[in-house]
N, C-alpha and C positions, 0 to 999 in steps of 0.2 A: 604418779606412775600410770594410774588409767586412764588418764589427760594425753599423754606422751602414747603410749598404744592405741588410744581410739586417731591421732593424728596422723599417726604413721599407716592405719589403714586405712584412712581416707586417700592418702598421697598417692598410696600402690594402685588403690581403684583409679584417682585418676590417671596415673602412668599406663592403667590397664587401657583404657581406654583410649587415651592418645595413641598410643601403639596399633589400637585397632584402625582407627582411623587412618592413619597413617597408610597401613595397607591396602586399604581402600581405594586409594590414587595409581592408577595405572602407568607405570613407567615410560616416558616419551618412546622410548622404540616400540613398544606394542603398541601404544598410541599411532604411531604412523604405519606401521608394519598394515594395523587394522585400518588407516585410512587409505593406506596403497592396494592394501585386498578390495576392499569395499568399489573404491571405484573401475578398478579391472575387472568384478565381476558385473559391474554397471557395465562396461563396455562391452564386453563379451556377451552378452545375456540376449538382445534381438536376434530373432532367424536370421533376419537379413540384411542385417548391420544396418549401419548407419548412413542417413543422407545428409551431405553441407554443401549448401548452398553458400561460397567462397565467396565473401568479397572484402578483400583485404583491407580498401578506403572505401571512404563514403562516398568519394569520383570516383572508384574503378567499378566496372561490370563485376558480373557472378561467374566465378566459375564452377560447373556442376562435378560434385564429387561423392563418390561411395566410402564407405571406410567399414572394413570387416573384422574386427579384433579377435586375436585368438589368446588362447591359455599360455600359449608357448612362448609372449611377447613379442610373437608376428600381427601384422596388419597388411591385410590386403587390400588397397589403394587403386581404383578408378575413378577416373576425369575423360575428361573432354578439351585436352591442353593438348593439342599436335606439336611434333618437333621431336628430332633426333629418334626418327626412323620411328615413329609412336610408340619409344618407349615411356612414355607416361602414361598410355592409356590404360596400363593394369600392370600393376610393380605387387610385390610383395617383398616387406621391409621391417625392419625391428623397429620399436616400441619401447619405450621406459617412463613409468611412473617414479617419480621422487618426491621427496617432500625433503624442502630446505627451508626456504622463507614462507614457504607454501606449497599447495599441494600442486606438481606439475606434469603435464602430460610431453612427451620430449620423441618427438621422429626422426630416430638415431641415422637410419641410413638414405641417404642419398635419395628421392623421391618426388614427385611432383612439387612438394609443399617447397621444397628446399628449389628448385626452379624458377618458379615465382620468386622466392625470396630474393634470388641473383638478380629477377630483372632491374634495368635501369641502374646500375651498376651498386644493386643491393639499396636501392632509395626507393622503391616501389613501395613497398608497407607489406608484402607476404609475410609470412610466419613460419616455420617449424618448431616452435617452443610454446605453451600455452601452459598459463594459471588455469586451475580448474574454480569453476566459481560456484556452479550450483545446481542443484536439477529441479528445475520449473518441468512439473508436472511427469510425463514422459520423457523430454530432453534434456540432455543435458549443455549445458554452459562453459565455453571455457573464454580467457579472456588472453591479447597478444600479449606476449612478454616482452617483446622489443618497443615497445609503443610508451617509454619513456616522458618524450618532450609532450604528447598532446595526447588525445583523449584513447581508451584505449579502444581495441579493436575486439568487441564479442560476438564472437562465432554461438552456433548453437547447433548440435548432434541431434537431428530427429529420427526415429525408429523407419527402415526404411520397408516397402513394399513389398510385395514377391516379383510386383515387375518395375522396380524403382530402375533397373538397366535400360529399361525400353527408351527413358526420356532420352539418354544419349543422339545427340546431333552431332559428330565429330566429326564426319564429312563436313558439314557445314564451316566449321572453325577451318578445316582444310584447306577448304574452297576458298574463301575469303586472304588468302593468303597470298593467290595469284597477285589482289589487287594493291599489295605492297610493293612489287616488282619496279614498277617507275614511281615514284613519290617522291617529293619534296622533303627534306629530313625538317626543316623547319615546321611546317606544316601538316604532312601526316600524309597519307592514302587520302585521298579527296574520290568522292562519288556521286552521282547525279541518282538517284531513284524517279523516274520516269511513272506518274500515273496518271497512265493514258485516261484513262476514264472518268476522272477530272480536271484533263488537261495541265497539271500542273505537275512541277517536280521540286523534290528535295533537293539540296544541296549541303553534302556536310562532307569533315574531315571526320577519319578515324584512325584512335590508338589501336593497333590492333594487340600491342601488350598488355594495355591498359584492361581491355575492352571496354569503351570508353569513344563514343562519337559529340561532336558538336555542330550541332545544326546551325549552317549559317545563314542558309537562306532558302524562304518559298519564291520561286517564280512559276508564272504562270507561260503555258507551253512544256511540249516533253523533246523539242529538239533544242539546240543550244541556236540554230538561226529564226525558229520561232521567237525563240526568247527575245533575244535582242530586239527584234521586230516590233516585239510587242512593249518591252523595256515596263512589266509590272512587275514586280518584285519588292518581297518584305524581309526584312535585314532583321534577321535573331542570330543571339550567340547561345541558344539553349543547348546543353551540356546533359549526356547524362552515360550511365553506365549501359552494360549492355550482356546479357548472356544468353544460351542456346538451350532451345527445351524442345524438344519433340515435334523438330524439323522448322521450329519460327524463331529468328534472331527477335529476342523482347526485349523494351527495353526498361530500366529501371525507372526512368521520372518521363512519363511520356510526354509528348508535347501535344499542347491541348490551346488553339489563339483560335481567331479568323481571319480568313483568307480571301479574296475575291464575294465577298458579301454572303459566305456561309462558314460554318464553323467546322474547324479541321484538327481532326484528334489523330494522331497517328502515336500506335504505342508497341506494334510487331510488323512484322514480315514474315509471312509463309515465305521459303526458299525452296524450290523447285526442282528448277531445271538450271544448269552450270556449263558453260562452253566457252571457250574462247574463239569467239568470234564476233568482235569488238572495235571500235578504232585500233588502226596503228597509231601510237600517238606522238612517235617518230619520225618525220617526213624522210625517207628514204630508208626507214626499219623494215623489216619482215614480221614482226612479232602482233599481232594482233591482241587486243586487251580482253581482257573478261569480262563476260556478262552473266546477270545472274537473271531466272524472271521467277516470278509468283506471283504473291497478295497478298494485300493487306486490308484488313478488317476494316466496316465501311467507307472505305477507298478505293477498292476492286482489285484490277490489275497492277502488278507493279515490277518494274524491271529495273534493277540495279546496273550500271554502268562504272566505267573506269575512268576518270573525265580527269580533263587539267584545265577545265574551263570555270572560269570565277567571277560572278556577279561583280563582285566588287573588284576582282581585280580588272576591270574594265576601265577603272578609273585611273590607271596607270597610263599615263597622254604626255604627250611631249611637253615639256613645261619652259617659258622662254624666257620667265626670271632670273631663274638659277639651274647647278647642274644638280641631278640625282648626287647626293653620294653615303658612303657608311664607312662606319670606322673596319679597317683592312681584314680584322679578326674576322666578320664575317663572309669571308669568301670561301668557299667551300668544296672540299673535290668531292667525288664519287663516295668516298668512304666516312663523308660528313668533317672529315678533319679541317682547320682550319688551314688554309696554302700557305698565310703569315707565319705560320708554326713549324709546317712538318711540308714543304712544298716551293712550287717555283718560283714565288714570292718574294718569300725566304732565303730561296738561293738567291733567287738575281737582285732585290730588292729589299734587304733585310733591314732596312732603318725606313722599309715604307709604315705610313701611319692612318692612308685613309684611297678609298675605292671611286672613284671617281664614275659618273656616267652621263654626258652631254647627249641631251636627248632633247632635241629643239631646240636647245639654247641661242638665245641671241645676244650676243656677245657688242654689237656697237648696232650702228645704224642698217648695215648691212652684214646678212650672213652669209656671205661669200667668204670662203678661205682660202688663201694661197698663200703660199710660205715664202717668206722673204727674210731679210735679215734683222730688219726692223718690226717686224709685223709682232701685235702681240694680241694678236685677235683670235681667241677661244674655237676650233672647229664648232659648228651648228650640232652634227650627232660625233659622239667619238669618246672612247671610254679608255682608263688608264688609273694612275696611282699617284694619291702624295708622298711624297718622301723627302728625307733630307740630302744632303750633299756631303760633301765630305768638310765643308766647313761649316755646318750644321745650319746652313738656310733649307727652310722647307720649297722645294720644286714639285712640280707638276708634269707628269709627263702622259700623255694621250696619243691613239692611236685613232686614226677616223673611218669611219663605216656610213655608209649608205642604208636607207631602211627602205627594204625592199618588200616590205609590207606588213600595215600592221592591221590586225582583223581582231576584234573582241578581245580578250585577252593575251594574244599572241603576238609578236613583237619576230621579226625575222630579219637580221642584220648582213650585209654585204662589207667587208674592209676594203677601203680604194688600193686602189694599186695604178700611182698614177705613172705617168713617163719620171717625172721624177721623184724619185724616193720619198724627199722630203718634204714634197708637198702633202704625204699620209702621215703624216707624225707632228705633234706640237710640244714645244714651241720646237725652230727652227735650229739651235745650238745644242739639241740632242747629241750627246757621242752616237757612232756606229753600235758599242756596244751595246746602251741603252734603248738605241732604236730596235735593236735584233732580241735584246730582253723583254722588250714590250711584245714585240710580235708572240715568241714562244709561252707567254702568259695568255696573252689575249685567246689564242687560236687554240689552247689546252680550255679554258673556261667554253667559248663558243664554239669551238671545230675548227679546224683550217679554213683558212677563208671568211670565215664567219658559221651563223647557222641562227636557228630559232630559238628563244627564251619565251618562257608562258609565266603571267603577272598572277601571283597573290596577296590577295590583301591580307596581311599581318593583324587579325585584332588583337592578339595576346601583347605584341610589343608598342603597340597604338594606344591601349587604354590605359587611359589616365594621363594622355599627352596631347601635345597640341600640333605632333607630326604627325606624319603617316609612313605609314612603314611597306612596303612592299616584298614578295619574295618572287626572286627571279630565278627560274629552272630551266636548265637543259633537258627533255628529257632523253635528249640522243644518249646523253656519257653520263649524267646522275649531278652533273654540277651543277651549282648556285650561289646566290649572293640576298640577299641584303640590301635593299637602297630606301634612302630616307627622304619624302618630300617636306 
């Protein structure tokens, strides 16, 4: 019997005991309740909020951003993102902290963040949703939550200054806006940076969503007929981001080679002075391009330009092997759409498969063309479509033009208009309507009559091929193409 009571008090104490313990564990919703307190009053807690330094990829530029957390689960948001009348440059927007698989920081309404994340039709890499990871030291950490497939994307929240507002450059983002106006959609805003004072210039395309430029070439000389002149020039595809601090576009991986037997580190631009008083780059436009001037750090002077002139696209020449051509998808209107798709292509040509452009070509012994009924000799310049027929053989039909001059990377085409019809059109068993469908394609891509196309050389669709790729711009009406040598 004292056997049986000294066991049964043993049992109770240890039942006492597990019971204690037991209460000792803090129930998951306090547990989170006290991790969503904790890190809101982390946010809230700086004077003067927080500074990020945005860059969503490891290619895009930085965008500079404020963040002010309140009690209330408002945050007040300024950047340096122009667009829709600057309403990003200072929003105030809800906030929510949760914890589901983790702890997450979530920017409920409509805002900068949520901007970026649209662009490129939501393929860009931006965020509004973020794991929170850690706080190293003073800052805090959070990491993208849409960043899935590859590595993720960590931001990091530093305690900002009393004059962290000053760095804003937003005119600057502004400004650089003009120089999207004519641009090639394949290729980008293209600019020439001009430094005078070691006679030589930049040459690079830029994302300006991205922010995000690729240097594609030094030459030496700041006019584009020095250049030529002198024809030295060194072919880089250096790539790097790019963002705006306290009036100097800087950039994220600077470029650092040598160049004409010294060494040429170029890694900001002081930006100035802004006007538009620039090339037309339209022959018969009114519109005058942008220019920008300043300097840059031991480089001196430096002025920005709106150029459609391209080192490499120089190498775009009459070629008398074969004709230029590309598969039809890439023809292109104004609005970047493809004409095969949504356009007069489409309409008039809708079993066409590829983009024809006879540029020098030399077809037999002699490159003379006249149309006859037998003739089956290729016009010298003259541009058109392949396509099929109605009993599904593939045809060729061209339209021929005169080149009425071709200077550096410019190319300026005249369409004949002979006494007879069909001596401008190949081959000779064209229908009327055919012939009058060519015309209304040709003369919407080039202008009535003809007009001027400016040559880029394509490295993105070049490398790792044994072509070459060229991009051919209007810049009267925004159209382009695509040709492959």
């Amino acid at each position: 019997m004292v056997k049986n009571i000294l066991l049964l008090l043993v049992a109770i104490v240890f039942l006492s005991s597990c019971d204690n313990g037991l209460e000792k564990i803090t129930p998951p919703a306090e547990r989170s309740a006290e991790a969503i307190s904790n890190l809101r009053d982390d946010l809230v807690a700086p004077t003067n909020g927080w500074v990020l330094n945005y860059q969503p990829t490891l290619e895009s530029g930085i965008f500079y951003i404020l963040l002010n957390f309140n009690d209330d689960g408002t945050v007040r948001i300024q950047s340096d993102v122009p667009g829709d009348n600057d309403y990003f440059y200072d929003q105030t927007v809800s906030y929510r902290i949760d914890t589901r698989l983790s702890l997450e920081l979530v920017f409920e309404t409509y805002a900068v963040l949520h901007y970026l994340f649209e662009q490129n039709q939501s393929t860009f890499g931006a965020e509004f949703e973020f794991y929170y990871v850690d706080k190293e030291g003073d800052n805090l950490r959070f990491a993208s939550k849409s960043d899935n497939d590859g590595e993720q994307t960590v931001i990091s929240l530093e305690p900002a200054g009393a004059d962290a507002s000053d760095v804003f450059s937003r005119e600057l983002a502004e400004n650089l806006l003009a120089y999207d106006t004519i641009s090639s959609l394949f290729i980008g805003p293209m600019q020439q940076i001009a430094l005078t004072d070691r006679n030589v210039s930049i040459f690079w395309s830029m994302n300006l969503v991205e922010r995000s430029v690729t240097i594609r070439n030094l030459a030496e000389g700041v006019t584009t007929s020095d250049i030529s002149a002198t024809n030295n020039t060194l072919e880089l595809e250096h790539e790097s981001g790019y963002g705006f601090f306290d009036g100097k576009l800087v950039l994220t991986e600077p470029l650092e080679t040598t160049f004409m037997g010294a060494a040429f580190n170029f890694s900001e631009m002081t930006l100035s002075t802004f006007s538009e008083t620039g090339e037309i780059l339209c022959t018969g436009g009114t519109a005058n391009s942008p220019v920008y001037t300043g300097s840059s750090t031991g480089l001196g002077s430096a002025t920005m330009y709106k150029t459609l002139y391209d080192v490499k696209g120089t190498e775009f020449q009459p070629m008398e092997d074969s004709p230029y051509s590309v598969n039809v998808f890439f023809v292109a209107d104004a609005d970047g759409i493809s004409m095969s798709r949504a356009g007069s292509i489409n309409d008039y040509f809708p079993t066409a498969t590829g983009f024809a452009f006879n540029y020098g070509f030399i077809d037999s012994d002699s490159a003379y063309y006249a149309c006859s009924a037998d003739s089956l000799v290729q016009p010298e310049n003259a541009v058109g479509l392949y396509y099929e027929d109605e009993n599904g053989n593939l045809r060729l039909g061209l339209r021929k033009f005169d080149v009425v001059s071709a200077v550096d990377n410019k190319v300026e085409i005249q369409f004949t208009t002979s006494t007879d019809p069909l001596d401008d059109y190949y081959p000779c068993d064209l229908t009327n309507e055919e012939r009058t469908n060519l015309a209304a394609i040709t003369d919407e891509i080039f202008g009535t009559g003809g007009g001027e196309i400016h040559a880029a050389y394509d490295f993105f669709r070049s490398s790792g091929s044994d072509l070459d790729v060229f991009t051919l711009y209007n810049a009267c009406n925004n159209y382009e193409f695509l040709l492959v040598q």
